[in-house]
BALOBA-1460 file (C-alpha; in Angstrom, 3 decimals):
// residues 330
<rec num="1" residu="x" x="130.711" y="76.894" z="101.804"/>
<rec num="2" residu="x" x="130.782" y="80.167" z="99.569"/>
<rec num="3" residu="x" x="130.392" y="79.300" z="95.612"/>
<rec num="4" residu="x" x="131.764" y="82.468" z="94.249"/>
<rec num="5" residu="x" x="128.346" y="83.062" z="91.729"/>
<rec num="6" residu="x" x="128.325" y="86.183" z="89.944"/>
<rec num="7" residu="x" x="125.858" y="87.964" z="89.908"/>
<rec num="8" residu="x" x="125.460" y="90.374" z="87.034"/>
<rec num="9" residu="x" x="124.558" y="93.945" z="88.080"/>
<rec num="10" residu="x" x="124.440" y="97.103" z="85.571"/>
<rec num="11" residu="x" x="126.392" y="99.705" z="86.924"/>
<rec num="12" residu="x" x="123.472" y="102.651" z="86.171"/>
<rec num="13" residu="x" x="125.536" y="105.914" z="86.441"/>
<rec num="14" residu="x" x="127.325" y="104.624" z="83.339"/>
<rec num="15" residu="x" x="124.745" y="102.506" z="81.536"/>
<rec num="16" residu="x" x="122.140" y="105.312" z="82.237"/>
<rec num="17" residu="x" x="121.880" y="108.524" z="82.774"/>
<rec num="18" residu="x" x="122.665" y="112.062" z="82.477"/>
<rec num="19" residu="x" x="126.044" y="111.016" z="83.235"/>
<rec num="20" residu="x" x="126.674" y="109.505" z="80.176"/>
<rec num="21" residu="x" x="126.864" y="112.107" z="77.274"/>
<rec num="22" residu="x" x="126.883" y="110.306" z="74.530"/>
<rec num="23" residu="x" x="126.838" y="106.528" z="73.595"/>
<rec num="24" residu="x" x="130.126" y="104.286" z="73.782"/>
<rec num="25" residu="x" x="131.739" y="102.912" z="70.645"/>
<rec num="26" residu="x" x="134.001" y="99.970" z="72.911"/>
<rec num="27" residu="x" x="132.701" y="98.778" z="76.193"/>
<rec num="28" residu="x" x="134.288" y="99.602" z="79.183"/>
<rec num="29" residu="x" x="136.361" y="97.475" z="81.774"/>
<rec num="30" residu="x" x="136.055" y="97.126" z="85.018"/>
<rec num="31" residu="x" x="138.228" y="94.182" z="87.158"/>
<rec num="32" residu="x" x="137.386" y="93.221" z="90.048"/>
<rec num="33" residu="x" x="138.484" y="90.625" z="92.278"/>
<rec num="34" residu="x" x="135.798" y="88.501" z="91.117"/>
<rec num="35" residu="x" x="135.782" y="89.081" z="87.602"/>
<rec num="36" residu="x" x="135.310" y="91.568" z="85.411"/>
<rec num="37" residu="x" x="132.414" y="93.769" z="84.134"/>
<rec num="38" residu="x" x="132.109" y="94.880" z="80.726"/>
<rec num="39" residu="x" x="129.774" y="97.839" z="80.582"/>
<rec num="40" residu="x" x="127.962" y="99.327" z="77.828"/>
<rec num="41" residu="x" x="125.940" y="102.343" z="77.441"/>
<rec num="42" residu="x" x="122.685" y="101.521" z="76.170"/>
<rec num="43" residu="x" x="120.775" y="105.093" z="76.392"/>
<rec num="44" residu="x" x="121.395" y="108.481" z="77.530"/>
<rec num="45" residu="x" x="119.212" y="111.787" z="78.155"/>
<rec num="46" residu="x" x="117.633" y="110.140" z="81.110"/>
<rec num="47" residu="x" x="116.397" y="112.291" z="84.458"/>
<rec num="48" residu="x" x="117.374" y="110.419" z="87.288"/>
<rec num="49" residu="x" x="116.919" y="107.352" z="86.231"/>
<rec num="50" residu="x" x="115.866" y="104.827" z="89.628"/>
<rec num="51" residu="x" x="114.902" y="101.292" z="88.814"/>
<rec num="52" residu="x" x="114.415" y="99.649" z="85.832"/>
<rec num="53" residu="x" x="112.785" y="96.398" z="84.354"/>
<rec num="54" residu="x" x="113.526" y="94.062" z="81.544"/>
<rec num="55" residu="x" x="110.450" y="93.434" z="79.411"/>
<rec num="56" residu="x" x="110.055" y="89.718" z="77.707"/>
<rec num="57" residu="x" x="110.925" y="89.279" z="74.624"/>
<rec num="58" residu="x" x="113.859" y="91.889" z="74.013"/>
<rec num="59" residu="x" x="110.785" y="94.429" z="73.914"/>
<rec num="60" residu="x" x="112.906" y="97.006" z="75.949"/>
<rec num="61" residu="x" x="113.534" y="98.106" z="79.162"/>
<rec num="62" residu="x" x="111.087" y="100.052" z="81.594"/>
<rec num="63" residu="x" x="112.887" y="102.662" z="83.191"/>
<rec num="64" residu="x" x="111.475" y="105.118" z="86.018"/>
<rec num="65" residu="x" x="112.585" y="108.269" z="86.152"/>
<rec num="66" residu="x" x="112.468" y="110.135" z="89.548"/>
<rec num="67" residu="x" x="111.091" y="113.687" z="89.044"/>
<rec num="68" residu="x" x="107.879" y="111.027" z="87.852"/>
<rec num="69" residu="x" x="108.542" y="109.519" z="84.221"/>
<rec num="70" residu="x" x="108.589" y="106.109" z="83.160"/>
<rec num="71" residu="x" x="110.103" y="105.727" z="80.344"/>
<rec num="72" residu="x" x="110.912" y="102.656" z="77.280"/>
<rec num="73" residu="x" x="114.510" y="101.863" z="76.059"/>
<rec num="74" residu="x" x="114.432" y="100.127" z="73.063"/>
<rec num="75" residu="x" x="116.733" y="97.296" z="71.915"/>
<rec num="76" residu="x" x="118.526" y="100.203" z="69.500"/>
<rec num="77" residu="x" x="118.779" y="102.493" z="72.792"/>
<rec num="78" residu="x" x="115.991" y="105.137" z="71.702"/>
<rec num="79" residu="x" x="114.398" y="106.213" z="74.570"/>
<rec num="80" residu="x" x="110.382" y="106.638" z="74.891"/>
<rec num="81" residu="x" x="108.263" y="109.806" z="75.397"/>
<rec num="82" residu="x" x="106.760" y="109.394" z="78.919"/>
<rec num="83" residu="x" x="104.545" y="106.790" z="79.327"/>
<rec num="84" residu="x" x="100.958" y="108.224" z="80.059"/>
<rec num="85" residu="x" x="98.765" y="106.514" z="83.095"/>
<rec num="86" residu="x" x="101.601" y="106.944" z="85.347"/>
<rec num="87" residu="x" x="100.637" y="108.378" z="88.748"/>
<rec num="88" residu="x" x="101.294" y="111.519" z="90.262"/>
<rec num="89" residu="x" x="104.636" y="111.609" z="92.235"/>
<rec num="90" residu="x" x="105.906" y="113.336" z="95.169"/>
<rec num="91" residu="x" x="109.590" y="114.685" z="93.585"/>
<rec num="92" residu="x" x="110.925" y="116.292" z="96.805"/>
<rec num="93" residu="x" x="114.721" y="114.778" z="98.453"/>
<rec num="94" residu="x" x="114.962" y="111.137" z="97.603"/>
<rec num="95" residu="x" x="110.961" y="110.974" z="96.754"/>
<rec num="96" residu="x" x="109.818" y="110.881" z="93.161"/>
<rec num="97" residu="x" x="109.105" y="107.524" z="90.997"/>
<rec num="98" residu="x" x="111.317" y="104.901" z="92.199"/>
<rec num="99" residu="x" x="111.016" y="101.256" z="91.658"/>
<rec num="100" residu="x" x="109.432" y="99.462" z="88.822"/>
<rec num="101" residu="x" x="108.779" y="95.545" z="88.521"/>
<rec num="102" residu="x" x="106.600" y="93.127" z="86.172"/>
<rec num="103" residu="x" x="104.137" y="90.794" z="87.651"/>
<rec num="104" residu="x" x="105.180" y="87.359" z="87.400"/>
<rec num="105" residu="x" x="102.336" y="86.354" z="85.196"/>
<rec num="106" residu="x" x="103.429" y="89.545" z="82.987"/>
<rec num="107" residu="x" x="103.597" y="87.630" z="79.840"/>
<rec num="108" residu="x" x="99.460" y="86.993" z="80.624"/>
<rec num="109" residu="x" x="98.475" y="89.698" z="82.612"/>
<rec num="110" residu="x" x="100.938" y="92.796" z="81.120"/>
<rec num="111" residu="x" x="100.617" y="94.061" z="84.841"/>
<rec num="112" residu="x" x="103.444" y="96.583" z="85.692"/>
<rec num="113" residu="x" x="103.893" y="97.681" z="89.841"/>
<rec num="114" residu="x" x="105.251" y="101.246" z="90.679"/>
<rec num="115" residu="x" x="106.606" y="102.175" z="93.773"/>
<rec num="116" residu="x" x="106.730" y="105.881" z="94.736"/>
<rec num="117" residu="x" x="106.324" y="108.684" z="96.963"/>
<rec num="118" residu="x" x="103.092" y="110.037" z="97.554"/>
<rec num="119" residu="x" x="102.245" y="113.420" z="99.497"/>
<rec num="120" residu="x" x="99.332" y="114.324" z="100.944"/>
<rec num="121" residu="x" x="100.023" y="113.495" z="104.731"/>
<rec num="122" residu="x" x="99.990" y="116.304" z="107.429"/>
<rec num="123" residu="x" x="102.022" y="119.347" z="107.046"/>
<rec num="124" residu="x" x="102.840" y="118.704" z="103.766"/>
<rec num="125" residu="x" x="104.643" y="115.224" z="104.772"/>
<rec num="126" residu="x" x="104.635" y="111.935" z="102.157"/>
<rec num="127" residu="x" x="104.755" y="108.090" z="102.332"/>
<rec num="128" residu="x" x="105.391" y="105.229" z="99.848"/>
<rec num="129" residu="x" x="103.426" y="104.006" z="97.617"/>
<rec num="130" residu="x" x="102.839" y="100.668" z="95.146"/>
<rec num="131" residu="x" x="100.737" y="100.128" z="92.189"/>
<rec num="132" residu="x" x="99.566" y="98.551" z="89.447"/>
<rec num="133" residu="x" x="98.914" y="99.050" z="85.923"/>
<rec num="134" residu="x" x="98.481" y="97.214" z="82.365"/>
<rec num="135" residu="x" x="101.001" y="97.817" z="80.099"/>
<rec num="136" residu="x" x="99.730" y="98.598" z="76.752"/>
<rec num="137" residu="x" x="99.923" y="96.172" z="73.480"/>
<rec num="138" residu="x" x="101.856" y="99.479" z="71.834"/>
<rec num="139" residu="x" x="103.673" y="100.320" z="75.010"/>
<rec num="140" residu="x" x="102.914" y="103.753" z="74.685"/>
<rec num="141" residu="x" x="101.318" y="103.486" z="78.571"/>
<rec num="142" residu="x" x="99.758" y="101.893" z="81.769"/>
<rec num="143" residu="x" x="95.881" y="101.370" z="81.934"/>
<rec num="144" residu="x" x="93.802" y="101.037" z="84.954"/>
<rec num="145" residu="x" x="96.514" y="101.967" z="87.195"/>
<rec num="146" residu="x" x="95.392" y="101.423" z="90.781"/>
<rec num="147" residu="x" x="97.296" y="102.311" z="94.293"/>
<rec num="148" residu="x" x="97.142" y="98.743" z="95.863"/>
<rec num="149" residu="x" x="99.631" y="99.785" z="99.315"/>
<rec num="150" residu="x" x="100.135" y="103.108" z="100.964"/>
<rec num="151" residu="x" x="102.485" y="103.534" z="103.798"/>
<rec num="152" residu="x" x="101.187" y="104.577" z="106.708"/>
<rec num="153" residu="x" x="101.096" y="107.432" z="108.650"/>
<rec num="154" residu="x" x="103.267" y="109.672" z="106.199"/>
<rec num="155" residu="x" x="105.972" y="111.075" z="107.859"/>
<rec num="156" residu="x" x="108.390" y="111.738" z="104.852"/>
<rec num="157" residu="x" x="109.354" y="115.602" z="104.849"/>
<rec num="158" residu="x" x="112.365" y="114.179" z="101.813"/>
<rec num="159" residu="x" x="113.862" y="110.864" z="102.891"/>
<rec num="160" residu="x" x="113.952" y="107.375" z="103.381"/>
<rec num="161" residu="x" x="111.816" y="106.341" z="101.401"/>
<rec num="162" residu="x" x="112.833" y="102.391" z="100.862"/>
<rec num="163" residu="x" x="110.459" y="100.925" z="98.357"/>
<rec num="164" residu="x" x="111.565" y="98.150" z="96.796"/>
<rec num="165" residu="x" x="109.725" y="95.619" z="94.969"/>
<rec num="166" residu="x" x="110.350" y="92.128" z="94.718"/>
<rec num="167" residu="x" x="108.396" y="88.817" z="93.885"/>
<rec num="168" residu="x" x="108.854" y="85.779" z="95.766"/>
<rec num="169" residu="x" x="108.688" y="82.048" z="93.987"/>
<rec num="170" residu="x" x="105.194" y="81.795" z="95.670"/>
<rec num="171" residu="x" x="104.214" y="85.186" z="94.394"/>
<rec num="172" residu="x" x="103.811" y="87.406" z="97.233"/>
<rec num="173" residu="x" x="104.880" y="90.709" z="96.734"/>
<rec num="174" residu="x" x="107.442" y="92.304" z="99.501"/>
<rec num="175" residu="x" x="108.013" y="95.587" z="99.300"/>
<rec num="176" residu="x" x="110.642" y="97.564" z="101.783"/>
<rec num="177" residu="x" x="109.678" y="100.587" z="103.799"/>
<rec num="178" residu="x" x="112.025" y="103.602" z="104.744"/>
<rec num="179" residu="x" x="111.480" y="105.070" z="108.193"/>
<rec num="180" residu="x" x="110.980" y="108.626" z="107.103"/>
<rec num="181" residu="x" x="114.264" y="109.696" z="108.840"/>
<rec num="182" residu="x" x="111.651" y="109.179" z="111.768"/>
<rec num="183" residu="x" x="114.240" y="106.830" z="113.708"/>
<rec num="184" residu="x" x="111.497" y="105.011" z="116.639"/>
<rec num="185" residu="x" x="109.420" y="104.443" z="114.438"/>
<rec num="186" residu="x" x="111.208" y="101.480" z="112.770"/>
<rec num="187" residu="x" x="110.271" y="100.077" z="116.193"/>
<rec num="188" residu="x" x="106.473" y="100.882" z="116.289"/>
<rec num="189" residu="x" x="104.719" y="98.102" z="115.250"/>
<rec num="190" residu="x" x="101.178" y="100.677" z="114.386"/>
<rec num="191" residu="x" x="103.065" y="102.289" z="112.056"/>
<rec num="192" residu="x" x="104.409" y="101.360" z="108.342"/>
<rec num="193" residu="x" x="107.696" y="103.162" z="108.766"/>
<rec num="194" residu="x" x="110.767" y="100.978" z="108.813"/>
<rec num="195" residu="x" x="109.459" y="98.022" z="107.534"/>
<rec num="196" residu="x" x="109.664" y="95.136" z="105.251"/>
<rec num="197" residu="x" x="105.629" y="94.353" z="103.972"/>
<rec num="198" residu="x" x="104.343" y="91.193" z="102.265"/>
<rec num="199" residu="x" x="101.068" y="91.165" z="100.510"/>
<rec num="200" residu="x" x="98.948" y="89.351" z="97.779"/>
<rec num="201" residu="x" x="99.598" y="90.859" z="94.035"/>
<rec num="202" residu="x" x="96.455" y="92.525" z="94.474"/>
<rec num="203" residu="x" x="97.422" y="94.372" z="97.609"/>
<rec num="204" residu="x" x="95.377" y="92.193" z="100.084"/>
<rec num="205" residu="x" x="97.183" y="90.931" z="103.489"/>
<rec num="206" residu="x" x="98.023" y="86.920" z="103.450"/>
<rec num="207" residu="x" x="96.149" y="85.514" z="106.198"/>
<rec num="208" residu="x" x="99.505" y="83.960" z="107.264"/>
<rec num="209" residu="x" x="101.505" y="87.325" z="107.621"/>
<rec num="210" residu="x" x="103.159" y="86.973" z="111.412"/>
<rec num="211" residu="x" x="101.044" y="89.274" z="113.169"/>
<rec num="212" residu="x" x="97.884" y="89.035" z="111.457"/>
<rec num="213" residu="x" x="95.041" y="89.283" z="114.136"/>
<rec num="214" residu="x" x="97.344" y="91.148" z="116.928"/>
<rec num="215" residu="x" x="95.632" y="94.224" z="118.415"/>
<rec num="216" residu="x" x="97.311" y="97.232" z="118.065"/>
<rec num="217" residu="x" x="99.805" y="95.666" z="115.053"/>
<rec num="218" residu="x" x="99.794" y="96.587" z="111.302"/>
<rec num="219" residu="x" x="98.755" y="93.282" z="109.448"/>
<rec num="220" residu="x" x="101.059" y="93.922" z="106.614"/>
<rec num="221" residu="x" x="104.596" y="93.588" z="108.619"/>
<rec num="222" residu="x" x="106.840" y="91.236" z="107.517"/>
<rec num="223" residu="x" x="109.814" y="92.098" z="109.291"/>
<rec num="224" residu="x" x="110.600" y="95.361" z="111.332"/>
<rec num="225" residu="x" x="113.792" y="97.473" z="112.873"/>
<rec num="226" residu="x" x="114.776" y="99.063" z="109.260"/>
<rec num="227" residu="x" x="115.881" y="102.476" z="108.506"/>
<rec num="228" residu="x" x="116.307" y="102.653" z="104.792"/>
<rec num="229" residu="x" x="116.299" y="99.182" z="102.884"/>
<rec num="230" residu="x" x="116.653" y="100.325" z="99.145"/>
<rec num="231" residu="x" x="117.806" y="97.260" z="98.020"/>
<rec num="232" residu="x" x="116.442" y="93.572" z="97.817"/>
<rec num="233" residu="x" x="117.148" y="89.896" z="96.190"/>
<rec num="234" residu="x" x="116.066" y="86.475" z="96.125"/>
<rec num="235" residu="x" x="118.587" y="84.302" z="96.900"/>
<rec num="236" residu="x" x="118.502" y="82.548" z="93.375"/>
<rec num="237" residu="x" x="119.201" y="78.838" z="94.953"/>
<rec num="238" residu="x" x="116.931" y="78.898" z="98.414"/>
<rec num="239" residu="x" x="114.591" y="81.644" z="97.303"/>
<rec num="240" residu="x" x="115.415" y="83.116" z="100.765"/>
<rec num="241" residu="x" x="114.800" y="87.550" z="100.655"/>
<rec num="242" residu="x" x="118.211" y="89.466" z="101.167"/>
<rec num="243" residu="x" x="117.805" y="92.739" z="101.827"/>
<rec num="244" residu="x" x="120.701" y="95.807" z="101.515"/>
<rec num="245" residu="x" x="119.770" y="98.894" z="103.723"/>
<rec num="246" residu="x" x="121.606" y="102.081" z="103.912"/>
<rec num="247" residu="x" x="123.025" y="102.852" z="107.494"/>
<rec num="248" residu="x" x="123.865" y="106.250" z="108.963"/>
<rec num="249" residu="x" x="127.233" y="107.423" z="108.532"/>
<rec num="250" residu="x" x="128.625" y="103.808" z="108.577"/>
<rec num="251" residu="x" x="126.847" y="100.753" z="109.369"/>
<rec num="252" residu="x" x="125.249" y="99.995" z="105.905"/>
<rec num="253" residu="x" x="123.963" y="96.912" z="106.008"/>
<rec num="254" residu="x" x="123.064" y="93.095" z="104.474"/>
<rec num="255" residu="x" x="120.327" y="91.528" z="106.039"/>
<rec num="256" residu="x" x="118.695" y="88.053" z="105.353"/>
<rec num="257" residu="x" x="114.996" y="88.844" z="106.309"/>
<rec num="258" residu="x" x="112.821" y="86.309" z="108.054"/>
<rec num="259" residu="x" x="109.230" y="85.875" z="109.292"/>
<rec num="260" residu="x" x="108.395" y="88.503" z="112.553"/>
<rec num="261" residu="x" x="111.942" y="89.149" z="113.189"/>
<rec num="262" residu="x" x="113.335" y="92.727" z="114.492"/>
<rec num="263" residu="x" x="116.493" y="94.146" z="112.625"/>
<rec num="264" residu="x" x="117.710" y="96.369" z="115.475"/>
<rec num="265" residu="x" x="117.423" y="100.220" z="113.845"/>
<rec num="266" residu="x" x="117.241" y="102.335" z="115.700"/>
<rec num="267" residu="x" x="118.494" y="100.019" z="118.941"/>
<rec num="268" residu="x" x="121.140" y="97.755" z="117.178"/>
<rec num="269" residu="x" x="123.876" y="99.772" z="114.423"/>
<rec num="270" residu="x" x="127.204" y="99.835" z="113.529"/>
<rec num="271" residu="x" x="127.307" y="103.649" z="112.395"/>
<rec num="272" residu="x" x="126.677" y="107.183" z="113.932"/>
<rec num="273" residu="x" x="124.970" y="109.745" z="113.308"/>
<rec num="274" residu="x" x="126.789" y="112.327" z="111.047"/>
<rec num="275" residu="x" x="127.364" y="115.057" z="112.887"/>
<rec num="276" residu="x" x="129.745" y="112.542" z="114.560"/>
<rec num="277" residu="x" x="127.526" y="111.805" z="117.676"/>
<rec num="278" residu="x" x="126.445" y="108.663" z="118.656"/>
<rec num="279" residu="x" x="122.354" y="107.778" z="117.733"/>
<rec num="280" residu="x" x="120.539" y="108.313" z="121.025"/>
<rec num="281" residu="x" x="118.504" y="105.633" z="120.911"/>
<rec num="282" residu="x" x="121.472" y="103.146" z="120.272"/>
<rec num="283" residu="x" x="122.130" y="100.443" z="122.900"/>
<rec num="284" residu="x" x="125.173" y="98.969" z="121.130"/>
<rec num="285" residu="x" x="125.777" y="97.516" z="117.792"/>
<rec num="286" residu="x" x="123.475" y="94.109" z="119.238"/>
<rec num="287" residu="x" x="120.441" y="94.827" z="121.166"/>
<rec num="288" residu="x" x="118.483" y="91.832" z="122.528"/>
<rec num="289" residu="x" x="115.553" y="90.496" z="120.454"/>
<rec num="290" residu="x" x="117.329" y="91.840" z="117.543"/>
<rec num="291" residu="x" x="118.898" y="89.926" z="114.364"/>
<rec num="292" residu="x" x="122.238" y="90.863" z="113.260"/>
<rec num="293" residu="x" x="123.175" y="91.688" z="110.289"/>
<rec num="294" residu="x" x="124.570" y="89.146" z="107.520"/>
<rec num="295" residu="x" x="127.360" y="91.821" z="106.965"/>
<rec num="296" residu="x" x="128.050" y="95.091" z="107.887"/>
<rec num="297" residu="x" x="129.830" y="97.869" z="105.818"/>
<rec num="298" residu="x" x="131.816" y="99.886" z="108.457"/>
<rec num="299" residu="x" x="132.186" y="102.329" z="105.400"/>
<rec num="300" residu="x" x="128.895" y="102.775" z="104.087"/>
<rec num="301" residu="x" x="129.319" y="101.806" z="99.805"/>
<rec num="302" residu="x" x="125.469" y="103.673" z="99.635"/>
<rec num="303" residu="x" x="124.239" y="100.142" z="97.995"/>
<rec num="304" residu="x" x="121.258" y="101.297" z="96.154"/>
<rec num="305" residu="x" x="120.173" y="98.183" z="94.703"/>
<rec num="306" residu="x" x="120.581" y="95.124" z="94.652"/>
<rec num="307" residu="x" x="119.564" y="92.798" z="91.738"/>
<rec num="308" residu="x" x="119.572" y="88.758" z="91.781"/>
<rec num="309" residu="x" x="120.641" y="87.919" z="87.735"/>
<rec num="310" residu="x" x="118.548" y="91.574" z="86.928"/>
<rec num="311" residu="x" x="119.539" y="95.225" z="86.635"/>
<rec num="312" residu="x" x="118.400" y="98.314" z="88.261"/>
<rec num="313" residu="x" x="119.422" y="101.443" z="87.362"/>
<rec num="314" residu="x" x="119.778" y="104.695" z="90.357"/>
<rec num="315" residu="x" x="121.149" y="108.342" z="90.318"/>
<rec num="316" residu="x" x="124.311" y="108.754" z="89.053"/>
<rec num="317" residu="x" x="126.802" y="109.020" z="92.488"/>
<rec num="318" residu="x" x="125.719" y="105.902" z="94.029"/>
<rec num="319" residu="x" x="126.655" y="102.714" z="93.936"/>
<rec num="320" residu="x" x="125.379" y="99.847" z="92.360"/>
<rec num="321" residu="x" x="128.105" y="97.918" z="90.297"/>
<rec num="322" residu="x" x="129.212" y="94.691" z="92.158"/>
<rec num="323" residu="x" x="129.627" y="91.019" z="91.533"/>
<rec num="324" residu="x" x="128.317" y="89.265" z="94.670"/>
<rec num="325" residu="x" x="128.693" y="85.577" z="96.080"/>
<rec num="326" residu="x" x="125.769" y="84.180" z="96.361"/>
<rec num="327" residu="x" x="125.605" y="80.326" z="98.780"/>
<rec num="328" residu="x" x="125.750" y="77.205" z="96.905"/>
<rec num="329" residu="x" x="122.598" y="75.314" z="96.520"/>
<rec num="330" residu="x" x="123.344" y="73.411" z="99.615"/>
C-alpha cells in the first residue's frame, strides 16, 4: 500500500533563474492534489541554472550553472562570483555543467562531485564526466579537482547527456549515462552510453559490480537499456535507486533500477520518434529480457530531476515541481 509521502521538490524555473526578475515579497501557491507548494524565490541573475546542493550548516546553496559556473547562494539570496577550480565544460545543446552533489563525509572531507560534459572525442563529439574537488574553508572555490569517471567512447554531438549523481546508504556513487542520441548503443554493453554506473567515491570499480570480470563488458555497468535518465532518488524508506528518464516524444519514464538488469531503450518504449514515425529498432512497448517501467508518462512531463527530501534546480521550461508518493516502510 501507497503512503501518500511528500516529497518536497523546488520548482527551479521560479526559485532560480533568469526567469525570475526580481525577488518575491509573498510566496507563491501552488495546489495540487497532494498538497500544496509554497514557493519562494531565493536568488535571481542565474545562467541556466542545472542542479544544485544544500551545504551543512545553512552555509548556502551550490548551484551549477550550465554554460560552466558554479556558483554560492547565500542564506540572504546573494549570489557568488564563480567559483574558481571548476573544470572546463563542453556548453554545446544540453552539455555544459550539470549536476552537483556533496560527498557523504562532506562535513570531514569538504569533497564536492561535478558532473559535466566533456569534449574532446572524435569529430568534435563529447561524453560525461564526474569529479571531485575540496571545497574551500572561504568557499570562494574547489581545490585539487580531479576527473574520477569519463564516459566512454564520446559520441555526444549536443544531447543526452544523463549525469546524475547520487549516493547510496553504503556510499557508492551511481551516476546515470545518456546515450548520446546514439539509440543501440544503450544496448552495447562495451560502451558507456545509456547506462546507469556504480563506483567507489574515488572513481574505482566495486569488485562486486554485475559484470565485473566479463570479456568484452564495461566493469562500471550497473544497469543498461537507458536513453536519457536525468533524474534519480533513493527511495528514503528501502534505500532502493529510482530513476526518471526522458522518453522520445512520449514514453517518459520511472524506473526502479536493479543489479544487471536491461531497461528496454531502444527495444522496449512507449513513445515515437518525433517526426511521428515509429523508432526502428522498437519491438513493442515490452521486449523480452527487458524490465518495465514502474510508470510510464504517455505524455512526456520532461522530468528533469528528481530529488528524495532535496532540491535541484534545471532550465527554466522544464519540469521539476511535483509532490510524489513514495511506498511505506513496509
Amino acid at each position: 500500500m501507497l503512503r501518500k509521502t511528500l516529497i518536497a521538490t523546488l520548482c527551479s524555473s521560479v526559485l532560480l533563474g533568469s526567469a525570475v526578475p526580481a525577488m518575491a515579497a509573498t510566496p507563491q501557491a501552488f495546489p495540487s492534489e497532494q498538497g500544496t507548494l509554497s514557493l519562494t524565490p531565493v536568488a535571481a541573475g542565474l545562467d541556466h541554472p542545472w542542479a544544485l546542493a544544500f551545504l551543512p550548516d545553512r552555509q548556502g546553496i551550490l548551484v551549477t550553472e550550465r554554460p560552466g559556473n558554479l556558483r554560492l547562494v547565500g542564506a540572504d539570496g546573494k549570489l557568488s562570483a564563480p567559483l574558481s577550480g571548476v573544470p572546463k565544460v563542453w556548453a554545446k545543446g544540453q552539455g555544459g555543467l550539470l549536476d552537483v552533489a556533496l560527498s557523504p563525509d562532506f562535513k570531514q572531507d569538504r569533497m564536492v562531485y561535478l558532473s559535466y560534459a566533456e569534449g574532446g572525442g572524435e569529430g568534435g563529439t563529447a561524453g560525461t564526466a564526474v569529479g571531485r574537488g575540496r571545497l574551500s574553508d572561504d568557499l570562494s572555490g574547489l581545490k585539487d579537482f580531479q576527473v574520477i569517471f569519463r564516459q566512454e567512447p564520446k559520441l555526444s554531438t549536443g544531447n543526452h547527456f544523463g549525469s546524475r549523481l547520487v549516493f547510496d546508504r553504503d556510499g557508492y556513487l551511481f551516476v546515470t549515462l545518456g546515450e548520446n542520441n546514439d539509440r543501440p548503443t544503450a544496448q552495447d554493453l562495451d560502451k558507456l552510453q545509456g547506462k546507469i554506473v556504480r563506483l567507489y567515491p574515488d572513481g574505482r570499480v566495486p569488485d562486486d559490480n554485475p559484470f565485473v570480470g566479463q570479456a568484452g563488458v564495461r566493469p562500471e555497468i550497473w544497469s543498461y537499456g537507458h536513453r536519457n535518465p536525468q533524474g534519480a532518488a533513493l527511495n528514503p524508506w528501502s534505500g532502493t535507486l529510482w530513476e526518471n528518464e526522458h522518453g522520445p516524444k512520449g514514453g517518459d519514464e520511472i524506473n526502479i533500477i536493479e543489479r544487471g538488469k536491461n531497461y528496454g531503450w531502444p527495444l522496449a518504449t512507449h513513445g515515437i520518434n518525433y517526426s511521428g514515425q515509429p523508432i526502428p529498432e522498437a519491438v513493442g512497448q515490452t521486449a523480452p529480457g527487458t524490465v518495465a517501467p514502474h510508470h510510464v508518462w504517455e505524455k512526456s512531463p520532461a522530468s528533469a530531476a528528481w530529488p528524495s527530501m532535496t532540491a535541484t534546480a534545471s532550465s527554466p521550461g522544464s519540469t521539476t515541481c511535483s509532490l510524489a508518493p513514495w511506498p511505506a516502510r513496509s
